[in-house]
N, C-alpha and C positions, 0 to 999 in steps of 0.2 A: 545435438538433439534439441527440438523444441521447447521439449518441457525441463531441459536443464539448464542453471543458471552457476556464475564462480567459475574463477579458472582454477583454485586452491580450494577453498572453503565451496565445495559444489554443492548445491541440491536438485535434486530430481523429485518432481510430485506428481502424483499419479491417484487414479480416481475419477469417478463421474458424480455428480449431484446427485443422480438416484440408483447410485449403485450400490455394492453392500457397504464399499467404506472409502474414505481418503486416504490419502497419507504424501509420506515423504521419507527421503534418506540424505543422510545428512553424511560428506566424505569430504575427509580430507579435515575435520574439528580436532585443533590439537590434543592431545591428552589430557589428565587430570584436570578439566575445565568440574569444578561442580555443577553436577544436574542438579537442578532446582526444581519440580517437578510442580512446587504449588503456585514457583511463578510462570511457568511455560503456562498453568492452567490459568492464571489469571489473565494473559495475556490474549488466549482462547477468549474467554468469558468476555472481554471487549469487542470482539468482535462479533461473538454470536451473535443468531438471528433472535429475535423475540424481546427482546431489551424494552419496549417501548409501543407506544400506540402507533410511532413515527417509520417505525422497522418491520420488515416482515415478520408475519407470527408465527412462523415454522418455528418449533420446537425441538431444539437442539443442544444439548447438556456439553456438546463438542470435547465430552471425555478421550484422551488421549493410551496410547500405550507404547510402552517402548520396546521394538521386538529385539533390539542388539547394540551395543556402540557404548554400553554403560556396565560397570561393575563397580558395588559398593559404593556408590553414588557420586562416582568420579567418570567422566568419559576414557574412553580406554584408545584413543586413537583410530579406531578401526570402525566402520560405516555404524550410524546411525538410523536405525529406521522407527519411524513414530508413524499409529495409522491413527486414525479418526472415525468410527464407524459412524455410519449415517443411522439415525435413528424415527425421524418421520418424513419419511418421504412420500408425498401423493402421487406418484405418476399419474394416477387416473386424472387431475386436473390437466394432464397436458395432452391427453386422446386427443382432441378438438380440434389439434395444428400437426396433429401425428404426421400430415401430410402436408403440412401450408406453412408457408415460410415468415415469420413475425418481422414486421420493419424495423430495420437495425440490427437485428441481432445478428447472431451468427449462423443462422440457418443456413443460407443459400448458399454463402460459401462457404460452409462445411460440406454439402450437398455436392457442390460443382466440385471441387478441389478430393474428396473422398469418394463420392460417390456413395456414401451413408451415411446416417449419422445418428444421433440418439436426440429425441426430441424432446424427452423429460428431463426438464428445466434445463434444455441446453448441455444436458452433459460434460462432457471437456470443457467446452466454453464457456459452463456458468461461473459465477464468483464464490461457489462454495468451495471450488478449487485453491481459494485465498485460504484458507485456515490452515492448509497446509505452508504455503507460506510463513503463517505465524508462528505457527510451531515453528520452523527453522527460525523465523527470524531472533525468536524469543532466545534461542541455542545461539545465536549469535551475540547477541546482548550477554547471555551469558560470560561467553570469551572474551567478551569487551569490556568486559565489568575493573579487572583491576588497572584497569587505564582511563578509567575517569570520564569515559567521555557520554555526555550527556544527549539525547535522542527525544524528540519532542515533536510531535505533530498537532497540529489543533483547527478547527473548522473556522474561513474567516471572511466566508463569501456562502450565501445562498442565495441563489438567485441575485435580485439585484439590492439584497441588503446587504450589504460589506462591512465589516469591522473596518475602521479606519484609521487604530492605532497599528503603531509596528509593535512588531513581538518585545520589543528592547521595555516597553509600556506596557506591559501584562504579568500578570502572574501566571508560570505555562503549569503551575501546582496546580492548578484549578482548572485543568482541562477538561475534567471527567468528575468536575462534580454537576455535571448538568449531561441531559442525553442527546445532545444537540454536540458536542467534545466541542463549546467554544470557551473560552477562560474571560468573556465578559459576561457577566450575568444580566444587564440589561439587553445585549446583542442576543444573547446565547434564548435568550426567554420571546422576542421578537422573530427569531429562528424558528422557533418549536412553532409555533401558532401558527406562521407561512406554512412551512411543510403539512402540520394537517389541516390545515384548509386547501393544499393541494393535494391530500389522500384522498381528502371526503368529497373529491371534485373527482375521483378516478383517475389523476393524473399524474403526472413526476413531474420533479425541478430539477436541477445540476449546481456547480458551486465550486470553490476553492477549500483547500485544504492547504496552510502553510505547515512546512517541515521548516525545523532549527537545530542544528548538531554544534555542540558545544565541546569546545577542548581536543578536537582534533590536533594531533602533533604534526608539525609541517614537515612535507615530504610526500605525502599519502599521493597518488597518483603517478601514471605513468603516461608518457608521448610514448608513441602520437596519436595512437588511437583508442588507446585506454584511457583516455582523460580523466578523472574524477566525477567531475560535473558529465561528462558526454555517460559512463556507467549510469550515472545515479538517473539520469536522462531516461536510459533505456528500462531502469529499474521499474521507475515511474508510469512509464508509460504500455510497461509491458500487465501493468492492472486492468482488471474491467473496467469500462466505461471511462479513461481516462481518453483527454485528449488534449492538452497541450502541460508543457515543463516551461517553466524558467527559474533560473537560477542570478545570485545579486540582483542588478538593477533591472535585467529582463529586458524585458520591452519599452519600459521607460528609459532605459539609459539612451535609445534613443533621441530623447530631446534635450539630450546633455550636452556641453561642450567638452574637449578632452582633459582644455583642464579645471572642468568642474569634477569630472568623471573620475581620474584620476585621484588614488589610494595612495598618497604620501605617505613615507615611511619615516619613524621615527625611533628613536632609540627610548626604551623605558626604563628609566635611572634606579628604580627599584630592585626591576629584575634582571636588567641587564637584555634584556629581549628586544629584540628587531618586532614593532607591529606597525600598524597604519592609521591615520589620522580619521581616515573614513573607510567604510567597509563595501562599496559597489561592487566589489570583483564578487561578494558574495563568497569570503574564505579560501578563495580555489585562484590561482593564477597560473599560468602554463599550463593547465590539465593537473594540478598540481597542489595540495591543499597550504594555507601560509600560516597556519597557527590562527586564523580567525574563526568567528561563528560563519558557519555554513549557514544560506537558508535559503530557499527554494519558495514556488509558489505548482500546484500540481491541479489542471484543471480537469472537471470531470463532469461527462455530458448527464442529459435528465435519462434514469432508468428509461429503457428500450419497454418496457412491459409497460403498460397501462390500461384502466378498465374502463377502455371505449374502445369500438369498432373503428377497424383501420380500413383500407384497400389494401388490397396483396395478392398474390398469385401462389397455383400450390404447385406439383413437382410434376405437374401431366400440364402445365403452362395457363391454366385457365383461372381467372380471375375468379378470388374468395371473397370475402370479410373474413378477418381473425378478430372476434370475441374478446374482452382481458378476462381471467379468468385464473385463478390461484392464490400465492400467497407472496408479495414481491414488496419488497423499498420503495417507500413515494420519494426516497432521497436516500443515495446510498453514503454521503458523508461522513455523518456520524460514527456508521461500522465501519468505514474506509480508514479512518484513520490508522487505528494500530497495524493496518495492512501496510501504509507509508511509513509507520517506523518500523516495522520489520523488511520493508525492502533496503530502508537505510539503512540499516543496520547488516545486510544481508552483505552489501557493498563492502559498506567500511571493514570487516571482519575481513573479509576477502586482500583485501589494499592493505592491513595493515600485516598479515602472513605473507603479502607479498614484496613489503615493507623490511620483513626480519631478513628475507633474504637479500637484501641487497648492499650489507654490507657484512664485513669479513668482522 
């Protein structure tokens, strides 16, 4: 099924952007995991829309409920379901394209492929579909809690201003003390001013979002085709408006030689632990996690919505303009973020229950 993710730890999320509610069900979460309920909602609260002059202004409290899967504040093994009701929905901004297909998005082939589809804000398609996500992912974090391992996403690319330290040179505490989630306050403040001066121009920008997982225990990962990195791959990209992953050295490791490249193994006299002299593999060897930090880099194109007049065609084949017109992200980064730790985390939850079973 399209909208389900996990081969153990599964979610299914269901919902339109301007229907009555969201949600998700959550199968296969072990037992006695404590619900946390104020951090599932803090988790929410990052994401939400309105945060910022820089974010859409839909107004959304993205209050949560949980219809089963919990008793006395423990999970009880048995499906999960949390909904999310929608609370300001405009549809009437989205009359205008009732019939006319927006460049980029997912109108046309939702049109071609269904043969209908729901035009307010995209329905399925939109990224209000992601809160449901968090909720899960945040249940996941949950289960991963007394295993140490640590989940960090932070913005490190907008447009063509780049942070150009590596994560190893930052503080990832300070991810979210700016609305921009970058953890340099000089970058993170040169960020903010770009993106609205490309608001106040009617237009979108795109960018990077680095993810770091910490304290991964080696093992996680399965051949051949469940690879860790190839999952987190799919995790990634199956977001809005993403459009490329890499993971270690990525794309540059092409200008490497092998044995520049190469992650010598050493023995660490303290703790007795096998680790590696350098980290290129990016934590993951064989599909396979080594005990290192994971880290990724997750690119994500400029919002599809923008308030200027486009070319486009409506669904009887004749040439329109589509109008911008509602309430949309000049830059979906900033909210993206906790959507990429909760896909991380979505992952790792999943690998390390698939993890417990494979030995005796």
């Amino acid at each position: 099924m399209s909208s389900t993710f996990g081969k153990i730890f599964k979610i299914s999320t269901f919902g339109e952007s301007h229907g009555k509610a969201i949600g998700v069900v959550i199968d296969g979460c072990p037992s006695g995991v404590v619900f946390d309920s104020d951090f599932i909602q803090s988790e929410l609260e990052r994401r939400k829309p309105g945060q910022s002059k820089i974010t859409t202004q839909r107004k959304e409290s993205d209050s949560f409920e949980v219809l089963s899967g919990v008793f006395e504040g423990k999970t009880t093994g048995t499906p999960i379901a949390i909904v999310i009701f929608n609370e300001d929905q405009r549809s009437k901004d989205y009359g205008h394209i009732a019939n006319k297909f927006r460049p980029s998005h997912a109108d046309f082939t939702y049109h071609e492929k269904y043969g209908v589809r729901d035009y307010r804000g995209g329905g399925r398609s939109s990224a209000r579909e992601t809160a449901a996500r968090v909720a899960a992912g945040a249940m996941a974090k949950l289960a991963l809690k007394s295993l140490g391992i640590e989940i960090y996403s932070y913005v490190s690319q907008v447009g063509n201003l780049k942070l150009e330290k590596k994560y190893q040179d930052l503080d990832l505490s300070k991810i979210d003390s700016n609305p921009v989630r970058c953890p340099d306050e000089g970058m993170a403040s040169s960020m903010f001013d770009y993106i609205d001066s490309v608001r106040k121009n009617g237009d979108s920008i795109g960018g990077i979002i680095t993810g770091v997982i910490k304290n991964v225990p080696v093992g996680w990962g399965e051949p051949v085709f469940d690879k860790l990195h190839a999952e987190l791959g799919k995790a990634m990209l199956s977001i809005n408006a993403v459009k490329g992953f890499e993971y270690g050295s990525g794309f540059d490791g092409v200008n490497m030689l092998g044995s520049e490249h190469n992650d010598d193994f050493i023995l660490e006299e303290e703790s007795g632990k096998v680790k590696t002299k350098t980290n290129h593999s990016g934590g993951i060897q064989g599909g396979i996690s080594n005990g290192e930090d994971i880290y990724f880099n997750v690119a994500f194109k400029p919002v599809a919505t923008i308030m200027k007049d486009q070319d486009s065609v409506n669904e009887a084949g004749e040439k329109v303009i589509v109008s911008g017109k509602g309430r949309h992200d000049p830059c979906v980064l900033p909210r993206a973020v906790p959507i990429v730790d909760a896909m991380s985390a979505l992952v790792l939850v999943d690998f390390w229950l698939r993890a417990r079973g494979n030995k005796i």
